[in-house]
N, C-alpha and C positions, 0 to 999 in steps of 0.2 A: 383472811389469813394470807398472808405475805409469801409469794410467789419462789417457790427453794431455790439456791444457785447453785447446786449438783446437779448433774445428770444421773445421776440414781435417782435423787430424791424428785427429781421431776418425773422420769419415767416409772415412777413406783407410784406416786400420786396419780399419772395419767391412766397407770390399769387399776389400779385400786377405785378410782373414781369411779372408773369406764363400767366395774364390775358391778358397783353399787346400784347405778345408775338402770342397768340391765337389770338387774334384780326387783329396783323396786316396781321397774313399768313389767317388768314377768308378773310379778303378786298383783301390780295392777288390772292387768288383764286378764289372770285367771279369776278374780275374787267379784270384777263386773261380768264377768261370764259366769259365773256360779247367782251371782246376784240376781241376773237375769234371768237366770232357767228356774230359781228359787219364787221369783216372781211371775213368771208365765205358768209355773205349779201352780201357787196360791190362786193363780186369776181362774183356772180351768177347775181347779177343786175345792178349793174355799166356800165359794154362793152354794155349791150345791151340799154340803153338809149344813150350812147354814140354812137354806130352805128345810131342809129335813130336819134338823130341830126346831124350826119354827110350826112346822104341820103336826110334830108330836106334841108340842106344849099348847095348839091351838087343841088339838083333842082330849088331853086329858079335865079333868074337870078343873074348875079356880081355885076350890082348898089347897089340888096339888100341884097346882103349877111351883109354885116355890121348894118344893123340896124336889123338882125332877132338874131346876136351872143347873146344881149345884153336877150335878150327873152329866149335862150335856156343855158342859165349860169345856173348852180345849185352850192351847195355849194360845192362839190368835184370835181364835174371840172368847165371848160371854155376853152369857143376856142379865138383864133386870126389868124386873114389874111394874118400877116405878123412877122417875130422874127424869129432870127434864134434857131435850136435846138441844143445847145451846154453844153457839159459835159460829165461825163464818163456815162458807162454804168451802169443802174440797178445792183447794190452790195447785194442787199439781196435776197436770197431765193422767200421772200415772191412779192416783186418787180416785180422780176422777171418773177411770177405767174400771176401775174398783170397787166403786158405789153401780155403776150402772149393770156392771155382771150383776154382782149379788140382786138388786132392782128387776131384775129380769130371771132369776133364777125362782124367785120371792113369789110370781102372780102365783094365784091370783089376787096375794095378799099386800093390800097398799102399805107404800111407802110414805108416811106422811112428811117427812121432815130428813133430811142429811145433815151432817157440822162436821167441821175436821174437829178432831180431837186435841188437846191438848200432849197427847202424850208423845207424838210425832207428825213428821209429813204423811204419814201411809198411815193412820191411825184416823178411826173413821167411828162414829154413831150416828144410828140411824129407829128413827123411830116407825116402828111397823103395828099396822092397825091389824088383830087377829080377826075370827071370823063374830064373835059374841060382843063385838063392836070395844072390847078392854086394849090396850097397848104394851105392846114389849119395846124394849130399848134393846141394838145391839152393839152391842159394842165392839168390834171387830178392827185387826191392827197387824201391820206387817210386820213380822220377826225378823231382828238380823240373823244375816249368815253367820253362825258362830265358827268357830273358826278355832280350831285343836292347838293348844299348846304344843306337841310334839310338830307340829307346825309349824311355826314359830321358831322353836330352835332348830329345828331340823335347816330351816333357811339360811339362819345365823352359823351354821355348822359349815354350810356347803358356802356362805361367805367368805368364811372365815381361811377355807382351803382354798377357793380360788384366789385371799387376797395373799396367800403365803406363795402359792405358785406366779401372781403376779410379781412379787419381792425379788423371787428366785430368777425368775426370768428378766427382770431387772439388771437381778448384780449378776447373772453370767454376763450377760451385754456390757455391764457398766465396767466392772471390775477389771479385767487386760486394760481398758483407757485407762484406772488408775494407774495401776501398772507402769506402764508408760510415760502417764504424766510425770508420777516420781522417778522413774529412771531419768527425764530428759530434766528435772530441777535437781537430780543429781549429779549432772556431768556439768562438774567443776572445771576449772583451767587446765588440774591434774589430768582428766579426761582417763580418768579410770571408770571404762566403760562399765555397765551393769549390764549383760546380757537379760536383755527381756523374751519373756516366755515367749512363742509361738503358738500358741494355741487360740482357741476359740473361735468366732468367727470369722468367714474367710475373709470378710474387711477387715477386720481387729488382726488378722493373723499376719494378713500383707502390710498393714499400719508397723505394726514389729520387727516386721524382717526388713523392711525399708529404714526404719529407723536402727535397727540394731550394723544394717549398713553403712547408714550415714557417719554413727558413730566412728565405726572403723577407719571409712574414709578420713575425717577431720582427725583423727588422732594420724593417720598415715601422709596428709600435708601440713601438720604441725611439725612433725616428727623430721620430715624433708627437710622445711626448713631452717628447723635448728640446724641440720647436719651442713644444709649450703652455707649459712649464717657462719657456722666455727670454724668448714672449710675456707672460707673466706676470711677471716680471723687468722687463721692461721698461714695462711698464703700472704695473707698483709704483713703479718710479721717482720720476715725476710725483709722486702726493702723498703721499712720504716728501721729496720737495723743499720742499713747500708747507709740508709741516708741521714744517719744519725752519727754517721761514722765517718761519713764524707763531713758533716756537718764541724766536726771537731777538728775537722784538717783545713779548715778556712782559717784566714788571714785577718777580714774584719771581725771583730769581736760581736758589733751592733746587730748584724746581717747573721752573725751567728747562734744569736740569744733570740731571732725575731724565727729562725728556722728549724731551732729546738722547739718553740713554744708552737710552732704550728705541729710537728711533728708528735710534741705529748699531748695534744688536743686531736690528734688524730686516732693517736691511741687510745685514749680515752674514749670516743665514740666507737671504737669497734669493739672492745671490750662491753661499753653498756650495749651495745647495739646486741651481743650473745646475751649475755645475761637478760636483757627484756625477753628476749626472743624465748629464753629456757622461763622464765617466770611464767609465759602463756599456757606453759604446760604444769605450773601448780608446781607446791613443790612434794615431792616425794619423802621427803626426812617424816620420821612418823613422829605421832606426838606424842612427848613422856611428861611426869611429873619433875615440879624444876621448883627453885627457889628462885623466885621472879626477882623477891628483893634483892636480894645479890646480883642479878643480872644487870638489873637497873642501877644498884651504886656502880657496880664496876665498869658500866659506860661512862658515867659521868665523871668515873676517875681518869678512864682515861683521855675523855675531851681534855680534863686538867689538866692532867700531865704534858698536852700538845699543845695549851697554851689558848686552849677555849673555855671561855665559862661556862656552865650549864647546870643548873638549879635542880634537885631533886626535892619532890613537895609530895608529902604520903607513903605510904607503904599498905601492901595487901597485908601481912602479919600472917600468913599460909602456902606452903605449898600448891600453885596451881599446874591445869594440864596444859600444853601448850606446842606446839612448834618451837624449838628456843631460837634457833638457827635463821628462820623467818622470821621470827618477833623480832629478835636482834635488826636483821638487816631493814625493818621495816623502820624501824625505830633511827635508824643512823642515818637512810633517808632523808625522812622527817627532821631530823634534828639538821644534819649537814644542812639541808635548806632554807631552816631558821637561820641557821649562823650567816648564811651571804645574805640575809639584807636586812639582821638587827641584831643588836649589840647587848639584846640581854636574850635569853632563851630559858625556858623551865620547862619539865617534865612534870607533871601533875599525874599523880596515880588515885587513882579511886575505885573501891572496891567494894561491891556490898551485892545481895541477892543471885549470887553467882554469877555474875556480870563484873568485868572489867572494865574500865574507860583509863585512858591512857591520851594524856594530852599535851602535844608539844605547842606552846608558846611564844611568839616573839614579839619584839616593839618592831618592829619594821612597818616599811607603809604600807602591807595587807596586798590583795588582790580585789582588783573589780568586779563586782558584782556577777558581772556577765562574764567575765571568764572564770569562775569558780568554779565550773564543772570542765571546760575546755583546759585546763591546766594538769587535769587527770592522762589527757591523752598525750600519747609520744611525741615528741620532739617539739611541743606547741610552747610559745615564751613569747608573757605578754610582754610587749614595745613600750615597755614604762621603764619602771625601777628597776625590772628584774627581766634583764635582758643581758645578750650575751657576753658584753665586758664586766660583768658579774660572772663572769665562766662557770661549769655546767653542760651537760649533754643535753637536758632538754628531758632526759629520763627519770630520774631519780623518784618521781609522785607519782607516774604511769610506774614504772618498778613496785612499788610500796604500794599500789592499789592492786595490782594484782597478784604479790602477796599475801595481803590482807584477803580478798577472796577465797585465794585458796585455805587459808587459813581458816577459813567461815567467818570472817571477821566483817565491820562496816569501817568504812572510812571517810570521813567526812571533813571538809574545809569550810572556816566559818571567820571573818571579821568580824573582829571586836570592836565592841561597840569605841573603847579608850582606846582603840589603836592597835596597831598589830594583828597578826592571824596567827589561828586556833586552828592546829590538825589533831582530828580528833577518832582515834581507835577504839572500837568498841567491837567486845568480842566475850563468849562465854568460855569459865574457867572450870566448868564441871566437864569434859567428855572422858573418854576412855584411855587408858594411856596407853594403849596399841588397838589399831582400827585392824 
């Protein structure tokens, strides 16, 4: 049986085991201890009921020996008149013990012959010479310990309760870790903490309160640094104004087109620079039911309208639940990123077992291998094609992946095998339309 990977199911197998285990070396020991005392009985009083039927059948006269056997049968032995005694000798120890009581019990009537019996190891015939020189057979044999069926379940009962109190004491222990564990693969980017119980054991209890601390804490330096982030945004405002303004009162034209363009690239990274910043905290818009399809033509209408091509391929044909607000921006992303470095781009939708996938396409020269995951993080731009005179913050994939996150979404970057790269969203369309 293949080894559980819960800690319930481990610690419920290790008492449930542990119980069995006790239980059955308990019955073991009680039942060789009964055994034993059953057989040190038989050894002390067996020979000697056995002599004493042998002295009464040696007295009666030979007509009636046969109708008194039938009278002095008990359940561990019986005599006969006639049979022979054939077989090996007594093999056990205890057998052995056995034949030489009763031998000794017997004078002063010979023992001609011993054989184990067929019918067990403690099962014994022995042939004994009476006094009129004729032979009896006896046949004498150890009885098991029987052993009561209210026994039996009675065991199975008191198993049965300590392996439910094992369970129980399992899942008090185990149960706060789950707890836990799903409160901490709940806390999204949104960082809408789950206040975890405090109870149970004092480990399990300080496990929670540390954690339900931590929480706090990381929501209280996220939260900072959006506010320095937009402080700072906003403080930069001011003199990228000035100097946009001073810029327009210059003389050379050249010097003045090279000092705008540094200036809207500046703008530009402090604006995505807030908006990552606020993305790390998920976003807040709750999810409603939307008509996707609409959403999707009317982006692509309006890339048209500005003079971008961009292909629409599919349609869901239903109402899904969704973010629209974050779908949207993930989506523009993605797509804005296609357009700087290939010249055809398509949106492929595909919809089926309550699952979404949503794929933006381009001919461009893709990404290396090896930065296909490093292209997710902020401000990283590989030194090829798609570098900075492609202009760009450096954010827009790191933006869209963690949206997508918060959204419960996957996001995935894939080169095509013909060329180009595949951003690929996938995300379920059945949840709730208010969380």
């Amino acid at each position: 049986m293949p080894w559980p990977r819960s800690l319930f199911a481990r610690v419920t197998v290790i008492f449930v085991a542990g119980l069995v285990i006790a239980q059955a070396l308990a019955f073991a020991a009680i039942r060789h201890e009964r055994e034993a005392a059953l057989r040190e009985l038989m050894m002390t009083g067996i020979e000697q009921d056995i002599a004493s039927s042998i002295a009464i059948v040696d007295r009666l006269p030979a007509s009636e020996r046969a109708q008194w056997l039938p009278r002095l049968e008990r359940r561990n032995y019986r005599f006969m008149l006639d049979g022979p005694v054939e077989g090996p000798a007594p093999a056990t120890e205890s057998s052995r013990q056995f034949a030489e009581a009763i031998a000794h019990a017997l004078r002063p009537f010979e023992v001609q012959r011993v054989a184990q019996a067929a019918e067990g190891r403690d099962a014994l015939k022995m042939q004994v010479r009476l006094s009129d020189g004729s032979s009896i057979v006896v046949d004498a044999r150890r009885i098991p310990m029987p052993v009561a069926d209210w026994v039996v379940w009675a065991l199975l009962a008191q198993l049965i309760v300590l392996a439910a109190c094992g369970w129980l004491a399992a899942r008090l222990v185990t149960r706060p870790l789950a707890r836990l564990a799903a409160a901490a693969d709940h806390l999204g980017p949104e960082l809408k903490a789950q206040h975890v119980g405090e109870e149970g054991p004092t480990e399990v209890a300080q496990a929670a309160r540390a954690f339900n601390a931590m929480q706090e804490r990381i929501s209280g330096y996220l939260s900072e640094r959006v506010q320095i982030l937009a402080a700072i945004s906003h403080d930069l405002q001011t003199p990228i104004t000035r100097m946009r303004l001073r810029t327009d009162l210059m003389d050379n034209e050249e010097d003045q087109l090279k000092f705008r363009q540094d200036l809207d690239a500046m703008n530009a990274l402090v604006r995505e620079g807030v908006t990552y910043a606020r993305t790390l905290q998920g976003t807040r818009e709750p999810p409603c039911r939307i008509d996707a399809d609409a959403l999707f033509e009317s982006m692509v209408s309006d890339y048209g309208d500005a003079g971008q091509q961009v292909v629409l391929e599919g349609q869901i044909g239903e109402p899904i639940v969704t973010r629209p607000y974050a779908l949207r921006r993930v989506l523009s992303n993605l797509i804005d990123n296609a357009l700087k470095f290939g010249s055809e781009v398509r949106l492929r939708v595909h919809h089926a077992g309550g699952r979404l996938v949503l794929s933006v396409i381009d001919n461009g020269p893709g990404i290396p291998p090896e930065h296909l995951a490093s292209v997710m993080k902020p401000y990283f731009r590989v030194e090829s094609s798609r570098n900075r005179s492609t202009g760009g913050t450096g954010l827009g994939l790191a933006i869209a992946q963690q949206l997508a996150h918060a959204m419960g979404a996957e996001l995935v970057l894939r080169n095509r095998a013909e060329g180009g790269l595949e951003a690929r969203l996938s995300m379920g369309t059945q949840g709730e339309a208010q969380e």
